[in-house]
C-alpha positions in Angstrom: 61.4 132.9 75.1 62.6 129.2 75.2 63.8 127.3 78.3 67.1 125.5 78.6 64.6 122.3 78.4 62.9 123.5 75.4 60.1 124.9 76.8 58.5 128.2 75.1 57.6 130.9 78.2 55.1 133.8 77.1 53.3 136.3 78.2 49.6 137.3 77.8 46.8 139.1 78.7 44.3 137.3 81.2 41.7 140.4 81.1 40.7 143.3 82.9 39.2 143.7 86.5 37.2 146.6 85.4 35.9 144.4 82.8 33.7 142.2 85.1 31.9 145.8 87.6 35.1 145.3 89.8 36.5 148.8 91.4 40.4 149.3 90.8 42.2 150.9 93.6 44.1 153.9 92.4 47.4 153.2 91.6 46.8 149.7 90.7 46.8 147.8 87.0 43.8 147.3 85.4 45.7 144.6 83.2 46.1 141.0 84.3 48.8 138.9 82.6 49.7 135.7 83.1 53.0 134.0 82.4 52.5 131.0 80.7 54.9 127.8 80.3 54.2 125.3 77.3 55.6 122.2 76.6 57.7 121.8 73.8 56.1 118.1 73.4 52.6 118.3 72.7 52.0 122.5 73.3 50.1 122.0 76.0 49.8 124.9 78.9 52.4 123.4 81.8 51.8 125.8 84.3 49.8 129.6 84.5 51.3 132.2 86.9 49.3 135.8 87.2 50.7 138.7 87.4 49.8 142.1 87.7 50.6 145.4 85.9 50.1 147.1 82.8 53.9 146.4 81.4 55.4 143.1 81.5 58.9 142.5 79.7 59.9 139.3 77.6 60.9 136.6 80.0 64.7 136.1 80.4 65.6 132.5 81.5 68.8 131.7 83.5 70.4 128.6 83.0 69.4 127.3 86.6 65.7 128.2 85.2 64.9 131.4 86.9 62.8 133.6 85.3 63.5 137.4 85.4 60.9 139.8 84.2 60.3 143.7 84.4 56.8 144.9 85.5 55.8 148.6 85.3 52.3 150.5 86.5 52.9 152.8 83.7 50.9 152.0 80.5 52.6 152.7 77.1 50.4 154.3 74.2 47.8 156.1 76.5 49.2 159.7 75.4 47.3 162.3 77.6 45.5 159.9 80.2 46.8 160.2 83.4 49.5 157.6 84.5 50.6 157.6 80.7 53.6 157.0 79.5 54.1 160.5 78.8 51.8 161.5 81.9 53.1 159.6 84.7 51.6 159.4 88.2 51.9 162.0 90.7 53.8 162.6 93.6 51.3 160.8 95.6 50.5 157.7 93.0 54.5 157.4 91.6 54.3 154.3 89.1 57.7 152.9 90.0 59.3 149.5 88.2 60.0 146.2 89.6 61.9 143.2 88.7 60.0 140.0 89.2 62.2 136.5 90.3 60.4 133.3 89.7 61.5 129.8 90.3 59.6 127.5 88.1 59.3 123.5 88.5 57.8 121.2 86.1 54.1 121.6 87.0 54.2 125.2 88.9 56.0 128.6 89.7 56.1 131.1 91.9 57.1 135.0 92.4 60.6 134.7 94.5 61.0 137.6 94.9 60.1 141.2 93.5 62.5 144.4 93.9 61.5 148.1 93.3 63.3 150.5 91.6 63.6 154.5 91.3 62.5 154.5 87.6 59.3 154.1 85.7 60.0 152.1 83.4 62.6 149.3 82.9 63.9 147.2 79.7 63.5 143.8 79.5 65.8 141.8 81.8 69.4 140.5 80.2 71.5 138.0 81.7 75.0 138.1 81.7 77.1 135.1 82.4 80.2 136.4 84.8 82.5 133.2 85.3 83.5 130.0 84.2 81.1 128.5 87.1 77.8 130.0 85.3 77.1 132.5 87.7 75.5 135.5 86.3 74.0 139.2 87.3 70.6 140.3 85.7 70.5 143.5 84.1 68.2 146.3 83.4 67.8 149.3 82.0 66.0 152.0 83.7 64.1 155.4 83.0 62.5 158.1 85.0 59.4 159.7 83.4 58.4 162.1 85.7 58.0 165.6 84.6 61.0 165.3 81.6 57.8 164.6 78.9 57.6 166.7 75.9 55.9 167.6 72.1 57.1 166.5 69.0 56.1 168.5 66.4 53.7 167.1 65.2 52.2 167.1 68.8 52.2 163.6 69.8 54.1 162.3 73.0 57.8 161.6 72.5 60.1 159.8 74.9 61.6 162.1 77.6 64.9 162.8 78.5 64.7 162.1 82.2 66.8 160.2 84.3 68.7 156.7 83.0 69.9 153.5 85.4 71.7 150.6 84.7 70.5 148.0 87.2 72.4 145.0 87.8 70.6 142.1 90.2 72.1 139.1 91.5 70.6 135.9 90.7 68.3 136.0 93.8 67.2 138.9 92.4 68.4 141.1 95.2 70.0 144.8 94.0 73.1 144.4 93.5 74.5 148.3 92.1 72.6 151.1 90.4 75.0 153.1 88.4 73.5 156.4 87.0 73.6 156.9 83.6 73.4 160.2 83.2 
């Protein structure tokens, strides 16, 4: 995603804990990611910012330069292992969503803030613009995995039919309304 300044935002894999002999708590990711800024001038690495969990959406950038991003526990494409996609956590170990806030500078950024939400997994951030003033609401869509997965026939994993949020967030990245889909 590019920056109102030029500036290309991506995300990548940084590794694995378990990689290096280091004990994951349950519940946690085992992925590292780190969201990278690079300059439009020379492509040169700006700034890193880790973050942890095995999802992370796209970037979206606001024109004041917050950065919105979704970050889920759940991974995709691990059919049958548990906390898939298609075989969520338990009751105990829920992998619930969250949407990330960062305010970046030229040099550095930082988490603002980070809001949970009841689903498991949540789309890519959008940003709307709401006025003639530039202000603007985040949104995301949201899905609940738990228990709703089923077979296709030819026995893989399909997506479930469980429960589906829209999210909207101000630009703090505070809730602002959940309205249930269906």
């Amino acid at each position: 995603v590019a920056g109102p300044d030029g500036t290309a935002y991506v995300v990548r894999q940084a590794g694995t804990p378990a990689s290096s002999g280091q004990m994951i708590p349950q519940g946690q990711s085992q992925v590292r990611h780190e969201l990278v800024a690079i300059s439009p001038l020379d492509g040169k690495p700006r700034w890193t910012l880790v973050i942890q969990g095995a999802r992370i959406s796209e970037p979206a950038v606001a024109r004041d330069g917050k950065m919105f991003l979704t970050v889920g526990d759940t991974p995709m494409g691990t059919q049958g292992q548990p906390g898939g996609m298609m075989n969520p956590g338990t009751q105990t170990t829920p992998n619930k969503a969250k949407l990330i806030t960062v305010i970046t500078g030229p040099n550095s950024a930082q988490i603002q803030n980070t809001v949970e939400v009841d689903s498991d997994v949540l789309s890519a951030p959008k940003i709307a613009i709401t006025d003639t003033a530039g202000n603007y609401v985040v949104y995301a869509y949201g899905m609940e995995m738990a228990g709703m997965g089923f077979r296709s026939t030819d026995d893989r994993d399909s997506i479930p039919a469980g429960e589906r949020d829209l999210y909207a967030f101000s630009p703090d990245g505070r809730l602002k309304f959940r309205v249930k889909l269906n």
